[in-house]
C-alpha positions as CSV (number, residue, x, y, z in Angstrom):
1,X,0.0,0.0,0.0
2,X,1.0,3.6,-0.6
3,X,1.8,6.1,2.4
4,X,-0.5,8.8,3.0
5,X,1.5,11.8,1.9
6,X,0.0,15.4,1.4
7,X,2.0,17.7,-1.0
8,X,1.5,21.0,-2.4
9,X,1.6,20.0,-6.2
10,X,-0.3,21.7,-9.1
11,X,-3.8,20.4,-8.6
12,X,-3.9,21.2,-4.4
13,X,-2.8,24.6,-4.9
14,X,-5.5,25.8,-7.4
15,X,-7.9,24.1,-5.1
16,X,-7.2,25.9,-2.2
17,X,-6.3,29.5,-4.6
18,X,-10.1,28.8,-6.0
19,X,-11.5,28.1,-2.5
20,X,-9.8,31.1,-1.0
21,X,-12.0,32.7,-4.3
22,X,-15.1,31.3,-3.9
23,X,-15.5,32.7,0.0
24,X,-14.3,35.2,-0.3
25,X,-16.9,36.1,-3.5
26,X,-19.5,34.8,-1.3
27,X,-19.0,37.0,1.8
28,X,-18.5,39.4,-0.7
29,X,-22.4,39.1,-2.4
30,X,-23.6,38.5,0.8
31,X,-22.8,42.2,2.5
32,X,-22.9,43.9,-0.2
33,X,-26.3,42.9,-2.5
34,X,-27.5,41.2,0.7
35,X,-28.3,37.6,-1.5
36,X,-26.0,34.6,-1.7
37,X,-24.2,34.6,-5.4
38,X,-22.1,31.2,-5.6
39,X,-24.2,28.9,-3.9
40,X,-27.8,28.6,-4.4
41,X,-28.7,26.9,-1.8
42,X,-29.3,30.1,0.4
43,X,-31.6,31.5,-2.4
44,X,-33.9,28.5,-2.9
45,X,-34.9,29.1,0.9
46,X,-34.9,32.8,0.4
47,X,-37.5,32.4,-3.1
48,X,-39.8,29.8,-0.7
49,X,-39.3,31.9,2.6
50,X,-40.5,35.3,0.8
51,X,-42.8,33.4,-1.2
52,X,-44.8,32.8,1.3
53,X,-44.5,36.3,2.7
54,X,-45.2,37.5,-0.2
55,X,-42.2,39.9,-0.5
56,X,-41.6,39.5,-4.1
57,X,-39.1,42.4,-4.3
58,X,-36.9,39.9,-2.5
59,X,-37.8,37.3,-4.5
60,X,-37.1,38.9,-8.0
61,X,-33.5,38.9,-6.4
62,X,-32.8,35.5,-5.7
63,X,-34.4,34.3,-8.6
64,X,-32.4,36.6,-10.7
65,X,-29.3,34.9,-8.8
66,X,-30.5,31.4,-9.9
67,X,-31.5,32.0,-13.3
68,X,-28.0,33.9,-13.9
69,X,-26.1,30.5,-12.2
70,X,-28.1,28.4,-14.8
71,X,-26.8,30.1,-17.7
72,X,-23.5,29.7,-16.6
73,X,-23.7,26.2,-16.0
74,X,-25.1,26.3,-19.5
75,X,-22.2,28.5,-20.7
76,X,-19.7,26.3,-18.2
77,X,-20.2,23.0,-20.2
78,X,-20.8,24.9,-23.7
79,X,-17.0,26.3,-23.2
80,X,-15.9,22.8,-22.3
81,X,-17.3,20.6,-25.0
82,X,-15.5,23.4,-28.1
83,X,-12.9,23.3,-26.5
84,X,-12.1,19.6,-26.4
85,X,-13.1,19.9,-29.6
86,X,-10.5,22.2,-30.6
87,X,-7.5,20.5,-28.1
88,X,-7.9,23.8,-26.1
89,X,-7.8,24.2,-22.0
90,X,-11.4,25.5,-21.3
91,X,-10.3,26.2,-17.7
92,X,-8.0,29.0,-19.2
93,X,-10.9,30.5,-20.9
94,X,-13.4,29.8,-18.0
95,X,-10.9,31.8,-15.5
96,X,-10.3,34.6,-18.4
97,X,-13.9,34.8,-18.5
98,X,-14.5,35.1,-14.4
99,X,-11.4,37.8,-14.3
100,X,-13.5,40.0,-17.3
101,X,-16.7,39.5,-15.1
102,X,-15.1,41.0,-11.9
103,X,-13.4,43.4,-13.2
104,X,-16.7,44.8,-14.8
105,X,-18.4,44.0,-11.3
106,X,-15.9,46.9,-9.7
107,X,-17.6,49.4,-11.9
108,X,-21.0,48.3,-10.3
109,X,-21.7,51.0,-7.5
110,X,-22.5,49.2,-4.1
111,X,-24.5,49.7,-0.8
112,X,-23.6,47.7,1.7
113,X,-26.6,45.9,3.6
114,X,-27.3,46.0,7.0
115,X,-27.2,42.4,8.7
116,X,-31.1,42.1,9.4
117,X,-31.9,42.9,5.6
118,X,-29.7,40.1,4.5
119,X,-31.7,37.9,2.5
120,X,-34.5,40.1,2.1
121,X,-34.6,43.9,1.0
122,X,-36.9,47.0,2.0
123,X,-35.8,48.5,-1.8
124,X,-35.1,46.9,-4.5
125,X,-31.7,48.6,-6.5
126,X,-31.0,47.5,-10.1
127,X,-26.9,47.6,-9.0
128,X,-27.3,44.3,-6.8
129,X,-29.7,42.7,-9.2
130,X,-26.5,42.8,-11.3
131,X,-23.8,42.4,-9.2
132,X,-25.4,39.6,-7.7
133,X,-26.1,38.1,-11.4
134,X,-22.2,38.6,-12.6
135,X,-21.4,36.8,-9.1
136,X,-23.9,33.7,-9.7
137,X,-22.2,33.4,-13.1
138,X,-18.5,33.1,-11.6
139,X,-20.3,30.8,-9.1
140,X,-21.5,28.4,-11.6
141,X,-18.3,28.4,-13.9
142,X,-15.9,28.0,-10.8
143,X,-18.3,25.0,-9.5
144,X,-18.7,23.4,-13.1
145,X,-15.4,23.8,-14.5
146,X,-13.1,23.2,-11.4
147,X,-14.1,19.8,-9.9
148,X,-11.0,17.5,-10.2
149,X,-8.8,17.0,-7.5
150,X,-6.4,14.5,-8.6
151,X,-8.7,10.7,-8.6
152,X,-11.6,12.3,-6.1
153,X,-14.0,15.2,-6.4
154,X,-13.8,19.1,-5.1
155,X,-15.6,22.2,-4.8
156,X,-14.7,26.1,-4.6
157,X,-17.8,27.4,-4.0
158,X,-19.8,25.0,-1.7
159,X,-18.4,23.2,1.3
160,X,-20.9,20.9,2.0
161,X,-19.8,17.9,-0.3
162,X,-16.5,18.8,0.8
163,X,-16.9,18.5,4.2
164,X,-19.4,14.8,3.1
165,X,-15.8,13.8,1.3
166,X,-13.8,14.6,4.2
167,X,-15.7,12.3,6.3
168,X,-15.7,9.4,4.1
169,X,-12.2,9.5,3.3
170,X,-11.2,9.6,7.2
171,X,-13.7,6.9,7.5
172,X,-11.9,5.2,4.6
173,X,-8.3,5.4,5.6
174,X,-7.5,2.0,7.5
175,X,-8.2,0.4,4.5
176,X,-7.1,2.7,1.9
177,X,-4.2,5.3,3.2
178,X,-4.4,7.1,0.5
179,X,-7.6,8.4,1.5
180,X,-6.1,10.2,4.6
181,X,-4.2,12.3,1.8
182,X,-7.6,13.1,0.5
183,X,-9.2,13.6,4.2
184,X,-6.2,16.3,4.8
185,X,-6.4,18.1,1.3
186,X,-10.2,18.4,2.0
187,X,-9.9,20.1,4.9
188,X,-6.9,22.5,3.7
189,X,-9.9,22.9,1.5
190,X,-12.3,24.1,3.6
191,X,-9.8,26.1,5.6
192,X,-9.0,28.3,2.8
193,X,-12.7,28.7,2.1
194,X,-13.2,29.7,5.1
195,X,-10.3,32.4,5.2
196,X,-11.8,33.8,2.1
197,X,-14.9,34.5,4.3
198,X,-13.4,35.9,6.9
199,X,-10.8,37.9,4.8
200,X,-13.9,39.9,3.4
201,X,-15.9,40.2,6.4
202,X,-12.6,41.6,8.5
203,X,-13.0,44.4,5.6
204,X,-16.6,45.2,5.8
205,X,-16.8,45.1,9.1
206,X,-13.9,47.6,10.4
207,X,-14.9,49.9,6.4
208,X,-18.4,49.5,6.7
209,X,-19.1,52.5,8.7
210,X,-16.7,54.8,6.3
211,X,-18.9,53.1,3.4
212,X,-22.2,53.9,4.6
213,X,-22.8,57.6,3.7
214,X,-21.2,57.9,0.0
215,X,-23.1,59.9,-2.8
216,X,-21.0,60.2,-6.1
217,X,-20.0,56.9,-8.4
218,X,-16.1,57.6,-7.7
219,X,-16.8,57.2,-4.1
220,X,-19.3,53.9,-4.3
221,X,-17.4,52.1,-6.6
222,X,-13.8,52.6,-4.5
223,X,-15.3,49.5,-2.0
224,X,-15.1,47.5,-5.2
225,X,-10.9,47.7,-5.5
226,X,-11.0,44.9,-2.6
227,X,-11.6,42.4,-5.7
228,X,-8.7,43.0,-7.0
229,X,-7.1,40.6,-4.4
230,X,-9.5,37.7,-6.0
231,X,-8.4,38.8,-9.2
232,X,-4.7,38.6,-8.5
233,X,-4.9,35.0,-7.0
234,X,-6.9,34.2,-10.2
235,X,-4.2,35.7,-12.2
236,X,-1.8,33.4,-10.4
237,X,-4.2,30.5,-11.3
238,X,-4.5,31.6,-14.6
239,X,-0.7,31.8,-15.3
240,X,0.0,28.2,-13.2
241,X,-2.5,26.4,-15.6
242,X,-0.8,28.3,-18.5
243,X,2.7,27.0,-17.7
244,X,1.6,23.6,-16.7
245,X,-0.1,23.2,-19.9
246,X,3.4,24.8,-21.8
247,X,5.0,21.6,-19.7
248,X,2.5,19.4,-21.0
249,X,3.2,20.2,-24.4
250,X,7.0,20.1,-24.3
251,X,6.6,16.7,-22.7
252,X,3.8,15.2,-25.8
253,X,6.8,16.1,-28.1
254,X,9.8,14.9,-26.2
């Protein structure tokens, strides 16, 4: 039998880069538009929860979120299956795609929401219908296009399964000690996730008072600039896949 032996290859540290993401995003959408964005979980209970109390402001919202994280599944596997077709790396262009759709979500002006309107708003304001939709996109491309952790499964965005796989692997591990490697990475895993949260939150919660009272665009988009530290660790993930897939190709020919 092999030992168990964790190691920071490739593969482990875009999974933890991406999970450090996909908190962070989600803390992120949560404070600022007040709705969850990556996982849409939250929003089926908030569309049945204000269903029923009628507050359909609210629920125009997290609908908005879900229909927006369909079409990027939609546009996840579309991007995967041409470019198969065409021998190209469609987790380059899925993270090209997510840097484009952050970078235009800094030049959406924000509000930040206080803590007993989160998941349901007293106004409804076009700029976190959108925001919230470009986040639900990113959601679904990081959770359809980024599930491979060497032979078992991953996500960025949702820690549930991870935390399901954790379990079973620990559970696993006398008879397979390779599955106390996986046990380990899962919960790295679920540690940088949960960094990424709290990252975010440290910011919104010491700024959020200095946020509050802004009037002109300049000054409501100038929270935003704190997603330039998700796009700089996509950047590094973008420019790790690029070289490993430079490798690859030098290798095929040798």
């Amino acid at each position: 039998m092999n030992k168990a032996k964790f190691s920071l290859d490739f593969k482990v540290i875009l999974a933890l880069v991406l999970s450090f993401v996909g908190g962070f995003l989600e803390c992120y959408s949560l404070t600022n538009h007040g709705f969850f964005a990556l996982m849409q979980t939250g929003n089926l209970i908030s569309v049945f929860m204000n269903l029923v109390r009628s507050d359909f402001t609210s629920l125009l919202v997290s609908l908005s979120s879900i229909f927006a994280f369909i079409v990027g599944l939609i546009c996840a596997n579309v991007i995967e299956r041409l470019s198969r077709k065409y021998n190209k790396n469609f987790q380059i262009i899925d993270l090209i795609l997510i840097i484009i759709f952050l970078l235009v979500n800094i030049c959406i002006p924000i509000k930040y929401t206080l803590e007993f309107e989160i998941l349901s708003v007293s106004k409804l304001r076009v700029e976190s219908i959108v925001g919230n939709i470009f986040l639900a996109f990113v959601g679904a491309i990081l959770l359809e296009s980024f599930t491979s952790l060497h032979s078992h499964k991953y996500t960025s965005t949702m820690m549930t399964a991870n935390l399901e796989r954790m379990v079973k692997s620990f559970f696993r591990s006398k008879e397979e000690k390779e599955e106390l490697t996986y046990g380990f990475e899962y919960i790295f895993i679920i540690l940088s996730f949960a960094l990424g949260v709290v990252s975010f939150y440290l910011y919104f919660y010491f700024l959020q008072d200095s946020f509050n009272n802004l009037n002109s665009y300049g000054e409501m988009i100038l929270p935003n600039l704190i997603l330039i530290l998700p796009i700089f660790f996509l950047l590094i993930s973008l420019t790790m896949l690029i070289i490993k897939g430079r490798k690859s190709k030098k290798e095929v020919k040798l």
